[in-house]
SEZABA-20777 format. One line per 10 residues: number of its first residue (from 1); their letters; for each residue x, y, z of C-alpha. Coordinates in steps of 0.05 Angstrom, whole numbers, plus 32768, in hexadecimal, padded with zeros to 4 digits. Example, Ala and Ser with C-alpha at 12.3 -4.5 7.8 and 13.67 -1.06 7.14 Angstrom:
residues 2
1) AS) 80F6,7FA6,809C; 8111,7FEB,808F
end
This chain:
residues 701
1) XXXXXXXXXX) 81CA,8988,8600; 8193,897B,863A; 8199,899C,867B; 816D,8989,86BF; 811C,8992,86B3; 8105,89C6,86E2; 8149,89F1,86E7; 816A,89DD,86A5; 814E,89C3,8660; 8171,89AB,8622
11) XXXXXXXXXX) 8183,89D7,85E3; 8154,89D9,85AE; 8165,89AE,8573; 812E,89B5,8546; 8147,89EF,851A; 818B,89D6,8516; 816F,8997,84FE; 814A,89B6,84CC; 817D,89E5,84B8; 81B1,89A5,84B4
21) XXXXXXXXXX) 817D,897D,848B; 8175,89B1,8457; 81C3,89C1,8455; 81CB,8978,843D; 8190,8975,8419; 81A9,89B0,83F5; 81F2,8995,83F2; 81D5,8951,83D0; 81AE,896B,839E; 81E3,899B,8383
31) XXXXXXXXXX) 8211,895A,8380; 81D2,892D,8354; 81DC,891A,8310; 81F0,8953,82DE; 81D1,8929,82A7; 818B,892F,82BE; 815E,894F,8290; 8141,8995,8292; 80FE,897C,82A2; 8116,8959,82DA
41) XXXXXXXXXX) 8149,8992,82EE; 8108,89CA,82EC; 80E5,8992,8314; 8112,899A,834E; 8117,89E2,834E; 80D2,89E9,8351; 80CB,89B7,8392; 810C,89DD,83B2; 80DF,8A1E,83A9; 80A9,8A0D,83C2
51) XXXXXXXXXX) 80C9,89EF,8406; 80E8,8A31,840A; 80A2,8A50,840A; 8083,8A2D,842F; 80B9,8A42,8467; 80B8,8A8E,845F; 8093,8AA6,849A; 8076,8AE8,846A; 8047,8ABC,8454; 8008,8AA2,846B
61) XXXXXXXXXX) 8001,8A58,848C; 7FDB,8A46,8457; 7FFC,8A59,8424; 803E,8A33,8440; 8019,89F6,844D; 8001,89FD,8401; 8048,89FF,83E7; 8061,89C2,8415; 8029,8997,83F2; 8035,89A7,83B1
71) XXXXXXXXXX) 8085,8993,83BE; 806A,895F,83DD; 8045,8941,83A7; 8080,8955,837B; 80B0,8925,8397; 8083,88EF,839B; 8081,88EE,8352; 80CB,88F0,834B; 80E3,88AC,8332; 812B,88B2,835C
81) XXXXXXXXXX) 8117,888F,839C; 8168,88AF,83BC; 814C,88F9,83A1; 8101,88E7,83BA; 8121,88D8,83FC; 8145,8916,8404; 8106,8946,83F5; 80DE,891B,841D; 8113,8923,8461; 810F,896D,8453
91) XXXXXXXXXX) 80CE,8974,8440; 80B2,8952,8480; 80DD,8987,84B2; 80B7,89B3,848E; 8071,899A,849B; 8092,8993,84E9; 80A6,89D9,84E4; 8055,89EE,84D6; 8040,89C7,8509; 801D,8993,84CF
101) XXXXXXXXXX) 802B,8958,8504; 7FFB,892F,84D7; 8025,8940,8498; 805F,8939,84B4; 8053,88F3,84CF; 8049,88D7,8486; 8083,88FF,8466; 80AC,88D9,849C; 8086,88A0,848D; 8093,88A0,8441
111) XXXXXXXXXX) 80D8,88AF,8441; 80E8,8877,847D; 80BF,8850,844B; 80E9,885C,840E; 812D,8852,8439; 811B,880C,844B; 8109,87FF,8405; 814A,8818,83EA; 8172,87F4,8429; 8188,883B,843B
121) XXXXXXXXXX) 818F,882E,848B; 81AD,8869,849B; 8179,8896,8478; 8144,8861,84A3; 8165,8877,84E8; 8165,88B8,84D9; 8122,88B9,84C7; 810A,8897,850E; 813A,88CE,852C; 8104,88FB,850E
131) XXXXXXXXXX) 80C8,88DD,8526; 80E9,88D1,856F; 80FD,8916,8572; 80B1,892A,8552; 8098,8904,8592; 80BF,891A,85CA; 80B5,895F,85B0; 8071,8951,85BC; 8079,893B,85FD; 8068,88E6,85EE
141) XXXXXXXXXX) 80A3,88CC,860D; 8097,888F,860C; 8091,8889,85BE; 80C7,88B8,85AD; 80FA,888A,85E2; 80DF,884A,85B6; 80F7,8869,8577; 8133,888B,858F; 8144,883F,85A5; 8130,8825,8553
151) XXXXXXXXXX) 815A,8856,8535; 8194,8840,856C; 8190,87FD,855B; 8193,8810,850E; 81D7,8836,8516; 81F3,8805,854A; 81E5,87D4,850A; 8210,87F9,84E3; 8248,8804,850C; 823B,884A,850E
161) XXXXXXXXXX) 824A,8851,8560; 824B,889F,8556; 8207,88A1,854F; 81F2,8866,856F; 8210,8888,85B3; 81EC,88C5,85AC; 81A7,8897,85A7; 81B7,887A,85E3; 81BB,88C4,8609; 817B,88D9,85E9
171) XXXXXXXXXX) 815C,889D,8609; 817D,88AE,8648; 8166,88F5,864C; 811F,88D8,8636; 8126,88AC,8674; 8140,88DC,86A3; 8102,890D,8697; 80DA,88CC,86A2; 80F8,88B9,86E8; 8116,8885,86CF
181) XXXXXXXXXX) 815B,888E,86E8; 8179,884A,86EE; 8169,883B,869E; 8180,8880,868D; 81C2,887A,86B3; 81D4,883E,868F; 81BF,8852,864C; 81F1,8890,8656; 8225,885F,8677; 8226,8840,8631
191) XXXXXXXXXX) 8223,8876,8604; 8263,888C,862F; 827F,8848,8624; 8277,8852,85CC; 828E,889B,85D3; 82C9,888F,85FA; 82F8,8872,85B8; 82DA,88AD,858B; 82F1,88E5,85AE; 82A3,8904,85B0
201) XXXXXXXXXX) 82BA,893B,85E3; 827E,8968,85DE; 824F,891E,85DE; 8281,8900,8612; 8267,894F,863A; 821F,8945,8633; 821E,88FA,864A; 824A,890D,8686; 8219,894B,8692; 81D0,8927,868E
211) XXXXXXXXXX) 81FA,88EE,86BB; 81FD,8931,86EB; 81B3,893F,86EB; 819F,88F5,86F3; 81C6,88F3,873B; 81B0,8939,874B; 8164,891C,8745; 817C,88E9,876A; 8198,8914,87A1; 81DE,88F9,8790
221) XXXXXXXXXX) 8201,893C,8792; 8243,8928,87A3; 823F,88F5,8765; 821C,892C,8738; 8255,8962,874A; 8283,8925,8734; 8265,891F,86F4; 8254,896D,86E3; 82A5,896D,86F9; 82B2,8936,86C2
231) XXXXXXXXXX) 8284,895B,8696; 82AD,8990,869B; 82F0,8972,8689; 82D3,895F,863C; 82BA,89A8,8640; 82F1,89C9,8640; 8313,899F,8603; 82D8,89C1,85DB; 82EC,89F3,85B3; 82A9,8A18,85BD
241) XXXXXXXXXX) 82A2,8A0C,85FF; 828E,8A4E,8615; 8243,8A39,85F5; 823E,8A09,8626; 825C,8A27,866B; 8217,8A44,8677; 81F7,8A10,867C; 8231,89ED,86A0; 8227,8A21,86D6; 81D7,8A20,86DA
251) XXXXXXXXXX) 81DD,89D5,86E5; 820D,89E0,8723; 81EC,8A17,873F; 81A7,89E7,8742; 81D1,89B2,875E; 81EA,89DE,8799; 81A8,89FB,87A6; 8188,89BA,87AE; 81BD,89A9,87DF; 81B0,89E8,8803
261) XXXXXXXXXX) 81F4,8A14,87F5; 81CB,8A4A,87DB; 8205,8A7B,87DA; 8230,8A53,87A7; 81EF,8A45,8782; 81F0,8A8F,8779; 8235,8A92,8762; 8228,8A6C,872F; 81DE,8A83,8711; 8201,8ACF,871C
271) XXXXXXXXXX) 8236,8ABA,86EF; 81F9,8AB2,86BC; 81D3,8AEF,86C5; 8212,8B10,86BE; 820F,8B00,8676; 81E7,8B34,8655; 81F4,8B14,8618; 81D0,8ADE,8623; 8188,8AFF,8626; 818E,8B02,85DA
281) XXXXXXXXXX) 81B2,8AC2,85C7; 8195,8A92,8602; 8160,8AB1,8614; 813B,8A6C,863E; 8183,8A60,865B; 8186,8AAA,867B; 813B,8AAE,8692; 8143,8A6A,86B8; 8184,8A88,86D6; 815C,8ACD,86F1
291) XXXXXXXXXX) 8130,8A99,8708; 815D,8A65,8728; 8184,8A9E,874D; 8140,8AC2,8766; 8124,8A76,8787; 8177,8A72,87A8; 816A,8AAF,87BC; 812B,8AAB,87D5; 813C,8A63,87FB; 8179,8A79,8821
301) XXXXXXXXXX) 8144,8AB3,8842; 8163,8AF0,880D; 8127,8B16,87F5; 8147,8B49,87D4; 813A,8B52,8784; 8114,8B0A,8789; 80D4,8B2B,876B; 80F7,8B50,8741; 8126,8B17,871F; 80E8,8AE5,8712
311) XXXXXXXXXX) 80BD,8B1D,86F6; 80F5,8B20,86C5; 80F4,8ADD,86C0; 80AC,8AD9,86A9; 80BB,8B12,8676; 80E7,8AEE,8650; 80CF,8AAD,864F; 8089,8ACD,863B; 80AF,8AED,8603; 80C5,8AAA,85E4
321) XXXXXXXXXX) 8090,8A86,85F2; 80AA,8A57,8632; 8067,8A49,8650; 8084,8A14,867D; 80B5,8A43,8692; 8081,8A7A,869C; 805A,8A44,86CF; 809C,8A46,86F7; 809F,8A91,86F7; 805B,8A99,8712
331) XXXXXXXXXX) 805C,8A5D,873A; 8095,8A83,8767; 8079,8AC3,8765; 8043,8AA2,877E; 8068,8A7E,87BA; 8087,8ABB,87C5; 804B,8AE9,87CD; 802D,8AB7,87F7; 8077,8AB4,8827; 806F,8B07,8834
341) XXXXXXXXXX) 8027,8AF5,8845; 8003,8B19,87FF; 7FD2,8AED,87F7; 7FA5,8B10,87B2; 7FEE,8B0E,8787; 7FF9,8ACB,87A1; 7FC1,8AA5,878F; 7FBE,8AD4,874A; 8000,8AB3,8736; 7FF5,8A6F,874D
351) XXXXXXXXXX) 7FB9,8A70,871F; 7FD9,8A8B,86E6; 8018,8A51,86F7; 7FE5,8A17,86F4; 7FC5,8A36,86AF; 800E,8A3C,8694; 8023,89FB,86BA; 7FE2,89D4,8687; 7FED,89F2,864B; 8038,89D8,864F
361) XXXXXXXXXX) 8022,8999,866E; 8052,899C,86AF; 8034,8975,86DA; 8070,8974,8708; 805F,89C4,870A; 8020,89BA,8711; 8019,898F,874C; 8043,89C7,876D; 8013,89FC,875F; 7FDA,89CF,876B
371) XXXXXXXXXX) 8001,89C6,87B3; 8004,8A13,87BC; 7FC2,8A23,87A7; 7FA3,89F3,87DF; 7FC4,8A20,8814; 7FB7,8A60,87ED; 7F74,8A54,87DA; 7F59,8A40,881D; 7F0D,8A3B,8804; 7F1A,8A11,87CB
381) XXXXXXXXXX) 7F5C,89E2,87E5; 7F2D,89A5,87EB; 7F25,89AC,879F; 7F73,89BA,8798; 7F8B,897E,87C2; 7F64,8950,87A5; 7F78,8965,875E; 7FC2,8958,8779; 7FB0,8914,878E; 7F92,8903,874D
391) XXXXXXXXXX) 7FCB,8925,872A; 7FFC,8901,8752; 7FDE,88C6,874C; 7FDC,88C7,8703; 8020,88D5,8704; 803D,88A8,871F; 8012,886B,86FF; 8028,888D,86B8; 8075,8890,86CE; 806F,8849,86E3
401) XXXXXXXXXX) 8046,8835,86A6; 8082,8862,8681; 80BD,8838,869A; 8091,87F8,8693; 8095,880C,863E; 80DB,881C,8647; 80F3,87E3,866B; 80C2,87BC,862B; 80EB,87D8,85F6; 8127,87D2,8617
411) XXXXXXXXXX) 810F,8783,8621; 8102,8785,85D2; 813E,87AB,85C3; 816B,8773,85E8; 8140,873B,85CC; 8147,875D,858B; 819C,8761,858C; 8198,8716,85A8; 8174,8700,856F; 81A6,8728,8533
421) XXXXXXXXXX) 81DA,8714,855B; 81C0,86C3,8555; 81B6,86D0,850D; 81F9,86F5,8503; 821C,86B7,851F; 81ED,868F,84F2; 8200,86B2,84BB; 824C,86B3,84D2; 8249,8667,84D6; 8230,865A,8495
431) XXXXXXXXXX) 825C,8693,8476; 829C,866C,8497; 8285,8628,847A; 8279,8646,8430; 82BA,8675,843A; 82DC,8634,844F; 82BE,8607,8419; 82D1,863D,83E5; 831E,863E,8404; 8321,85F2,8401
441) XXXXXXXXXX) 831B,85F5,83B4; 8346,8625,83AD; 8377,85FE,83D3; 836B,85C8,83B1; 8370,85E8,8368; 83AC,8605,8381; 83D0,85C4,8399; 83C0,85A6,8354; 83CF,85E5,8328; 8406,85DE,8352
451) XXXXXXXXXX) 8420,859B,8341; 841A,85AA,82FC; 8440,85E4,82FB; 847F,85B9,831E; 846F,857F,82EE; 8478,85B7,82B0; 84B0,85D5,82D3; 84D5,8594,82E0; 84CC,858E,8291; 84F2,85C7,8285
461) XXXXXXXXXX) 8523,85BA,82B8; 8535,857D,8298; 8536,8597,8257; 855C,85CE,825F; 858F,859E,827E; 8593,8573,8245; 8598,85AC,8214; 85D0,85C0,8248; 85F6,8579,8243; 85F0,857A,81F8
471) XXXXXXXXXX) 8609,85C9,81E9; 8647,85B9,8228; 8652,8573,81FA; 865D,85A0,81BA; 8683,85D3,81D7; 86AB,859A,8202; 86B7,857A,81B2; 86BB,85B7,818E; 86F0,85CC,81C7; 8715,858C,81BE
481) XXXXXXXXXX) 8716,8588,8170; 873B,85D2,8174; 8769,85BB,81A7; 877E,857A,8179; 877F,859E,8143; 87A8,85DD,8165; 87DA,859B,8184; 87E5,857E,8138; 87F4,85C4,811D; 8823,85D6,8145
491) XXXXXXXXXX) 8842,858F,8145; 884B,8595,80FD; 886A,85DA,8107; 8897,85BC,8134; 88B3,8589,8104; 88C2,85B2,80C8; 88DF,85EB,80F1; 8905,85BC,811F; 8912,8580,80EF; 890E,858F,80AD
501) XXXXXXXXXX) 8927,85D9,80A7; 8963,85C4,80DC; 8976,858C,80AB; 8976,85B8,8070; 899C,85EE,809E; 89D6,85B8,80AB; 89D5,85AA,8068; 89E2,85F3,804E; 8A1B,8600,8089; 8A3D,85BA,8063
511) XXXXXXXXXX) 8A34,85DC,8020; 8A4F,861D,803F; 8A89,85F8,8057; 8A92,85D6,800E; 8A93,861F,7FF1; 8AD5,8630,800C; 8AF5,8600,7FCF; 8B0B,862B,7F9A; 8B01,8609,7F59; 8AD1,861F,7F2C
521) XXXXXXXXXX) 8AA5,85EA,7F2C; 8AA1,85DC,7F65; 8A91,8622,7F7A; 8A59,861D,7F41; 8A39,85E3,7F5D; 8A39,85F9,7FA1; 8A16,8637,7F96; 89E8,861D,7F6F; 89D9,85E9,7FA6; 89DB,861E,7FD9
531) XXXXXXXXXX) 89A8,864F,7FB3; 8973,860C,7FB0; 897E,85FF,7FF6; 896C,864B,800D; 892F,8646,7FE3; 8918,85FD,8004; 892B,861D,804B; 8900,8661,803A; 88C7,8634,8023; 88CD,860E,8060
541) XXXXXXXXXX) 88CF,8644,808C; 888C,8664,806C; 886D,8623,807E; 8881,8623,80C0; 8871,866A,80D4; 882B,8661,80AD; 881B,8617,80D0; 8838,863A,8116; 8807,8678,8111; 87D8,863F,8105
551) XXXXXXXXXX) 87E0,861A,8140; 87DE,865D,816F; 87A0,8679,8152; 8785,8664,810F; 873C,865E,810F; 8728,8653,80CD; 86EE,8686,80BA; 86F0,86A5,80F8; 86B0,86CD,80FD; 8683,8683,80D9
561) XXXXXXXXXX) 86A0,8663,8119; 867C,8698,8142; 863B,8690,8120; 863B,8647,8127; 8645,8650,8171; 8604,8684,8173; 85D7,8657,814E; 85EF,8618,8172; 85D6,8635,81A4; 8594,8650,8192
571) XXXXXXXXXX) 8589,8605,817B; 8595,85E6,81C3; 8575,8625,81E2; 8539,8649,81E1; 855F,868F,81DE; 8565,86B7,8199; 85AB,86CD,8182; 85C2,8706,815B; 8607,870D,8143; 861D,8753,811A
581) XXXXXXXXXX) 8663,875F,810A; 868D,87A7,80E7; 869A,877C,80A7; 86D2,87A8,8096; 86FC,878A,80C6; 8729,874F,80AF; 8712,8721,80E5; 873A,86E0,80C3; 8773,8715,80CC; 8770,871E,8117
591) XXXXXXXXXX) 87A3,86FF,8140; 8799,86BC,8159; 87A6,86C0,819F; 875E,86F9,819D; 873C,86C8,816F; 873E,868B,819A; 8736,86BB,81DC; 86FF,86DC,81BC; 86DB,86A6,81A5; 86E4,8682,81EB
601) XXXXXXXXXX) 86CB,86C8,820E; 868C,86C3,81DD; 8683,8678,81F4; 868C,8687,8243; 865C,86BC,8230; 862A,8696,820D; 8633,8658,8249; 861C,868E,827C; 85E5,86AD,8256; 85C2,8664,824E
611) XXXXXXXXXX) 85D0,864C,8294; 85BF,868B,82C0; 8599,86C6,8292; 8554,86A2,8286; 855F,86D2,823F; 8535,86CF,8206; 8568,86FE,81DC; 85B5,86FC,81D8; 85D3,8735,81AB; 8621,872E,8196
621) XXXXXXXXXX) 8645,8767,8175; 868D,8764,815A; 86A1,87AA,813C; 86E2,87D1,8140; 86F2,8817,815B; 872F,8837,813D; 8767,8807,8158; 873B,87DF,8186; 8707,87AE,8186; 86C3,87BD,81A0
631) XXXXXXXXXX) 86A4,877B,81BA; 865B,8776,81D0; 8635,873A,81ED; 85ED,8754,820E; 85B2,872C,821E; 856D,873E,823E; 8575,870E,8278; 8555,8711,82BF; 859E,8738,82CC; 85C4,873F,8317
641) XXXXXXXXXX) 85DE,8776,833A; 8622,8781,831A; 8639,87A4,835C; 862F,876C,8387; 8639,872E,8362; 867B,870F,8370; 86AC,86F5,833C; 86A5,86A5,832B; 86CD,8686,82FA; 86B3,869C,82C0
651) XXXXXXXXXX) 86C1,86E0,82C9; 8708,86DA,82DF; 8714,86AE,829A; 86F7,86E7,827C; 8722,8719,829F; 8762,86EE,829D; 8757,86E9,8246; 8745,8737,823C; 878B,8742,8267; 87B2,8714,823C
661) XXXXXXXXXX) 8794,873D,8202; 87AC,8785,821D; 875D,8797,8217; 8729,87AB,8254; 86E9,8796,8260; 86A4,879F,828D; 8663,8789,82A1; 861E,87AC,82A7; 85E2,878A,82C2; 85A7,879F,82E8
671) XXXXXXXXXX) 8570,876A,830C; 8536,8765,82D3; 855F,878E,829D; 858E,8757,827F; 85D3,875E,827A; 8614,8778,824D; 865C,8762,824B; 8688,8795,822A; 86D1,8788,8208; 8709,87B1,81E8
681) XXXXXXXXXX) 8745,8791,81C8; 877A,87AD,81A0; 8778,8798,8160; 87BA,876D,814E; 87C4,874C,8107; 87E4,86FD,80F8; 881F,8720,80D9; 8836,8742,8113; 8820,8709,8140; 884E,86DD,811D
691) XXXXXXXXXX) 8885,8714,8113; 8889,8711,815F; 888B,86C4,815F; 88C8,86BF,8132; 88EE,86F5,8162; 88DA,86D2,8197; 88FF,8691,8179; 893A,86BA,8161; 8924,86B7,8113; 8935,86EA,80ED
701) X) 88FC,8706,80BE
end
């Protein structure tokens, strides 16, 4: 996160970077391919070793820089370009950690080179992430802000806009600490705009906050206490935001000293100091504090504990190393030695400030010092001011020249996006001709698979119907034949019960009459006559009773007429038939009226199977249960849902026969799973079928 130049800074990134790069360095290797061979395996653990070496800090600089090589040259020989990348990312960090800028800049060279070769872009951006943040650690902003914008452009390529924000705000902090607020506003402006969807709080914080510094430099206050206010809103959804409240604080405090309310700028930097804490865990965060409240201090005309707060100051930035920090300790001493008229302390710091101020290369500090010295140093302020001239002058051609390159590479940039985006339509336009070419065909093999899928289907239609119209035309004939034959039968019956047997009735009742003569011979003859005619009249009446129990129910081979109607139908259908049956049941035997109901349940069955089912398989079983029939007709159909379908004709024949026959009767189907009709019927005999006949006609048996 970057803070304001001369009262804030940013916090260091470069060992978390390293520490991150090794974490997934570490993490990827442990994940590589178990079936690597030991060779290769002792390989790696010899370059891993040496890396660590050549970071332990017990050894000498030499030797470190000895052990880097040799891991170096280690992964250059090993033939996995992904693996050779990963060293190499680490590898370099590693050179940048021993201050090797040389090596470094060809590890990052290598690896970028081996990520373009392999088409890993990611591993390319994050490799000119490396060498931007290599340069503006070394203070070339100009090159580090051209490859902050490459490596932007990479992950704004891949849709990554995570990363492709945060580019865009390291370019904006590179242009705010160039003067170049305009270009930095806007670059943060959009990295605000990609952040916004994603829910970057803590990015969404620092983009708001460096938007704060930019109008504070611009002597915007009002708008830079707006935006440190906005900051602060996506602070406080951060769940460590108390490592960042510091800083908020420091960055107020500057804003309302530079607008002259010195005693809230106190407020705020005392709510720093306060922290004792932070000596030890920001150490450049509380020294610019002790400093920031000794120059409020100072300003608003309180002397008291000034000298003392910026000698601290300069204590613990010289304990870390801060020598830009160090030039603004002095640099105030300095001022204020010369304020209370001490003129030998005064000119001792400003010197030591404008050796500090060079070595950091803070020319902004210097040309304050340079300013002081010419009224400190009265003998030598010709020399002074016209070093401040020069410096000035310098200045301010280099931070033109400096937004001149950015303004170039933002040209390039923008020329740059034109052009993919020309090409992208370019390649869209072609890609929509092929894609539509491509779904044309397809169309058009669909239209004429298509077509010859109805012209099959049309096929079947028809012949199913015609194998329909020929099985209805035999059952229609079949049907009609039993009828005629069922109408003669019982004719017949109906002549020699009603014609013949009443003649020979008459006939005995004359003869009965005759018997009441009492001669002997006459008596003889009549009995004898009598006797015949009971035997013609029980002959008779066995034919009739036989030829009626025809004509109700006689089916002649009743279980062959069954069969015939299964294989009729496999002949005028495509669907295969199985008929079992208990053959210890006297089928022939079975009363006529379940014969002819059965067999025209079976039919109905069989009618409904080939017209709705689209079955391969019909299975009929006849067997017998102690006194009942057990009747089942099952077939592997596309079935319905029994609970829902309602009753057409068909089933209410079926339910009117099974009633006639004292019997019961259901249905289970399920969609996909075929279906089974289920019948019981007590078993009743022809004997006591036709017992129940001649009762019925007042015959005695």
């Amino acid at each position: 996160m970057y803070l304001a130049t001369k009262t804030y800074g940013f916090l260091s990134g470069a060992k978390l970077l390293v520490i991150c790069f090794l974490s997934l360095f570490n993490s990827c290797t442990k994940q590589g391919n178990h079936s690597k061979t030991d060779a290769q395996n002792t390989a790696q653990d010899s370059i891993l070793i040496w890396i660590e070496n050549s970071l332990d800090n017990q050894k000498s600089h030499t030797a470190r820089l000895t052990s880097l090589n040799k891991a170096r040259q280690a992964a250059i020989l090993n033939s996995n370009d992904s693996i050779k990348l990963r060293y190499l990312s680490r590898i370099q960090w590693s050179y940048l950690m021993l201050d090797d800028s040389t090596e470094f800049r060809k590890a990052n060279k290598m690896a970028k080179s081996i990520g373009i070769s392999i088409g890993d872009s990611a591993n390319v951006a994050r490799r000119t992430w490396d060498l931007a943040y290599f340069f503006e650690k070394k203070g070339v902003k100009d090159s580090a802000y051209y490859h902050y914008a490459q490596a932007q452009k990479i992950f704004a390529d891949l849709n990554d806009q995570l990363n492709a924000a945060k580019f865009l705000f390291f370019m904006a902090n590179i242009q705010q600490s160039a003067k170049d607020y305009a270009g930095g506003e806007t670059n943060a402006i959009k990295a605000i705009e990609l952040l916004k969807p994603l829910n970057a709080n803590e990015d969404l914080y620092s983009c708001y906050n460096l938007l704060g510094v930019i109008a504070k430099d611009l002597k915007e206050f009002d708008r830079a206490l707006e935006y440190y206010d906005t900051a602060n809103n996506y602070l406080q959804k951060l769940e460590n935001k108390k490592a960042f409240e510091a800083f908020e604080n420091n960055n107020l405090g500057v804003v309302f000293m530079e607008m002259g309310d010195y005693k809230r700028a106190v407020s705020y930097f005392s709510k720093i100091t306060g922290q004792n804490s932070l000596k030890r865990t920001k150490p450049d965060l509380y020294a610019r504090a002790l400093h920031n409240l000794a120059e409020s201090k100072y300003k608003s005309g309180d002397m008291t504990s000034v000298e003392q707060l910026l000698k601290k100051s300069f204590q613990i930035r010289d304990s870390i190393g801060d020598l830009a920090g160090m030039a603004g300790s002095c640099y105030y001493l300095a001022d204020y030695y010369w304020a209370n008229k001490d003129t030998l302390p005064a000119l001792a710091n400003a010197l030591k400030a404008k050796d500090y101020a060079m070595q950091s290369d803070n020319n902004e500090r210097l040309l304050e010092i340079l300013h002081l010295l010419s009224q400190v140093d009265v003998k030598n302020a010709s020399i002074y001011t016209r070093e401040y001239i020069d410096l000035n002058d310098s200045l301010q051609l280099a931070e033109r020249k400096l937004r001149d390159k950015f303004a170039r590479i933002r040209f390039e940039t923008d020329e740059f996006i034109a052009e993919n985006e020309t090409l992208i339509k370019e390649k869209r336009l072609l890609a929509g001709i092929a894609i539509g070419v491509l779904v044309m065909a397809f169309l058009g093999y669909l239209v004429i698979d298509q077509r010859r899928k109805n012209q099959k289907l049309r096929f079947q239609r028809a012949q199913q119907t015609a194998n329909q119209e020929i099985f209805n035309l035999m059952l229609s004939q079949q049907q009609k034949f039993d009828e005629g034959k069922k109408m003669e039968q019982k004719r017949i019956s109906e002549e020699l019960h009603d014609g013949v047997l009443g003649k020979m009735l008459g006939a005995r009742m004359v003869l009965t009459g005759l018997n009441k003569k009492s001669d002997d011979e006459a008596l003889g003859q009549k009995k004898e006559a009598l006797e015949l005619l009971r035997n013609i009249e029980g002959e008779i009446r066995s034919i009739s009773h036989e030829l009626s129990h025809t004509a109700y129910s006689d089916m002649p081979n009743f279980i062959n007429s069954i069969q015939n109607l299964l294989e009729t139908t496999e002949n005028v259908s495509e669907i295969n038939t199985t008929f079992t049956h208990d053959e210890q049941v006297q089928w022939d035997g079975l009363s006529g009226d379940i014969k002819i109901n059965l067999y025209r349940i079976v039919q109905e069955s069989i009618q409904n199977v080939v017209k709705h089912a689209q079955s391969n398989n019909l299975v009929v079983n006849f067997a017998a249960v102690n006194d009942l029939l057990d009747i089942s007709i099952i077939d592997d159909g596309k079935g319905f849902d029994s609970k829902k379908r309602k009753k057409g004709i068909g089933t209410r024949n079926i339910s009117s026969r099974i009633d006639k026959l004292g019997g019961s009767w259901h249905i289970e189907s399920e969609k996909g799973k075929g279906t089974a009709l289920y019948l019981k019927i007590p078993i009743m005999y022809h004997s006591e079928e036709l017992d129940n006949i001649l009762k019925k006609e007042g015959i005695k048996v």
